[in-house]
C-alpha positions as CSV (number, residue, x, y, z in Angstrom):
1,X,185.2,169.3,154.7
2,X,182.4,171.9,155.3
3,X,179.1,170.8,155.2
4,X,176.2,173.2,154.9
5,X,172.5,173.8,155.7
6,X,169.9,175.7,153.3
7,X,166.6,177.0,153.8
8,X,164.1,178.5,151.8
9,X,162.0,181.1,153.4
10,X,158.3,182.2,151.7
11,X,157.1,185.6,152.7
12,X,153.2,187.3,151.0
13,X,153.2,190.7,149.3
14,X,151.4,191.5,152.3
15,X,154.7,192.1,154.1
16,X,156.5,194.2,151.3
17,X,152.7,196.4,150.0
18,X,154.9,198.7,147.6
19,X,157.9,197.3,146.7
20,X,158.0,197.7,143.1
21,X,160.4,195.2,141.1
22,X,160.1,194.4,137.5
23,X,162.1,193.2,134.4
24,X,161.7,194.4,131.4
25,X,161.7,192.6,128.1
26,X,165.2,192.5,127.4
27,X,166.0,191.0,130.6
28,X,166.9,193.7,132.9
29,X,165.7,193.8,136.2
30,X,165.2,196.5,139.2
31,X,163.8,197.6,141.8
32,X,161.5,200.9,141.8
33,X,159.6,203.1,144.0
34,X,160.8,201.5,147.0
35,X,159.0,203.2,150.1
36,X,161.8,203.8,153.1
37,X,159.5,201.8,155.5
38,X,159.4,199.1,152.9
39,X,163.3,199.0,152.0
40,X,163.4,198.6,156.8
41,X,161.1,195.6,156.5
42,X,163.2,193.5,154.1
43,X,166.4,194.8,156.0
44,X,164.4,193.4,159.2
45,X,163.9,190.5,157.1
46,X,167.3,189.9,156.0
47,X,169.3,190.9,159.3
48,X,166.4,188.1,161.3
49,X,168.3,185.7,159.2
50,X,171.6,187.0,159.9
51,X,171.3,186.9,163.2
52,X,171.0,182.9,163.1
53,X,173.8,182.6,161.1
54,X,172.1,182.6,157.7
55,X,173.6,184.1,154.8
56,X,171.4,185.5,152.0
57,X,172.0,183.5,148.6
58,X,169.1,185.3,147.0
59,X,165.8,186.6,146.8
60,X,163.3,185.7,143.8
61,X,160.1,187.9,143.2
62,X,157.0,186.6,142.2
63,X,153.7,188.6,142.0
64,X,152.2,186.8,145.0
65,X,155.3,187.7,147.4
66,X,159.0,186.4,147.0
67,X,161.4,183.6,147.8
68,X,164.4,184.1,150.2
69,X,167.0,181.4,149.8
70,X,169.7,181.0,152.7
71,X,172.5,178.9,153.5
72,X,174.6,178.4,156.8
73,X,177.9,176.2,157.5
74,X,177.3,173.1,159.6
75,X,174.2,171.0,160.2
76,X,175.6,168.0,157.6
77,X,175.4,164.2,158.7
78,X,179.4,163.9,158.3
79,X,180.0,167.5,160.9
80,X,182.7,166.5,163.1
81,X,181.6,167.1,166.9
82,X,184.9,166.7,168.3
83,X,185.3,169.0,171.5
């Protein structure tokens, strides 16, 4: 059975200054305005997290900064360790 591992990982607007993402009344929800050097930070961001064998589940925004939540197989009490 695969067992897996989650982490949630916090990051300030100060990281992402002029990412633009908003939803309007009805529900819908995008991203505008996005700066190139901002768009290579959360790609930084993302690919960090990659390369320790996270996988992106999603990202929440909030005005004060956003919410990356990532999961990775292994890391459960029942792994098996057999070599």
């Amino acid at each position: 059975m695969k067992h897996f591992q989650y982490k949630i990982s916090r990051h300030s607007s100060d990281e992402l200054t002029q990412l633009v993402y908003f939803c309007s009344p009805d529900g819908q929800c995008s991203m505008e305005s996005i700066p190139v050097n901002q768009m290579e930070k959360m790609q930084e961001i993302l690919n960090e997290g990659g390369k320790e064998g996270w996988e992106l589940i999603q990202v929440a925004f909030g005005k004060d900064g956003f919410v990356i939540f990532w999961k990775r197989e292994g890391g459960g009490v029942h792994e098996n360790n057999q070599d």
